[in-house]
C-alpha positions, 0 to 999 in steps of 0.5 A: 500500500502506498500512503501520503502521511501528514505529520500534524504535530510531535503526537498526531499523524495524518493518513491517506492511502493512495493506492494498494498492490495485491502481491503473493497469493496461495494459488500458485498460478495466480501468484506468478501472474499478479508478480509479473502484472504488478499492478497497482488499484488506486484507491485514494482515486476511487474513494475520491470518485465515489465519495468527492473525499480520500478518507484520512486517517488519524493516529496519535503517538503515545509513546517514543524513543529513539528505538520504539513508536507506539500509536493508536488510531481511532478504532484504538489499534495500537501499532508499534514500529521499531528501528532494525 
């Protein structure tokens, strides 16, 4: 998935998702044929079309340092990234 992110703030993040990429599939044939396709659905144009917005959405950080993030979205989703 690619994703435009809005930082709004040292705690708030804003996203809005682009587009998305089907890759990998259980079924073998149809594995190799999406890998060589490689095509992309653009969601953010669809959303656009049939709604007139892209939704965006919010998350909050509430924990950070210099190896870990912590944030929740409004469905209170945590999500943890970390530095490899």
């Amino acid at each position: 998935t690619k994703a435009k992110l809005d930082v709004k703030g040292p705690e708030l993040w804003e996203t809005e998702i682009i587009s998305t990429e089907v890759k990998g599939s259980n079924i073998p044939f149809v594995n190799q044929m999406m890998d060589d396709m490689q095509l992309a659905f653009p969601v953010g144009n669809v959303y656009d079309t049939l709604m007139g917005n892209i939704p965006i959405v919010p998350s909050k950080t509430y924990y950070v340092d210099e190896g870990i993030r912590i944030t929740r979205d409004i469905d209170d989703n945590f999500f943890v990234f970390s530095r490899a």
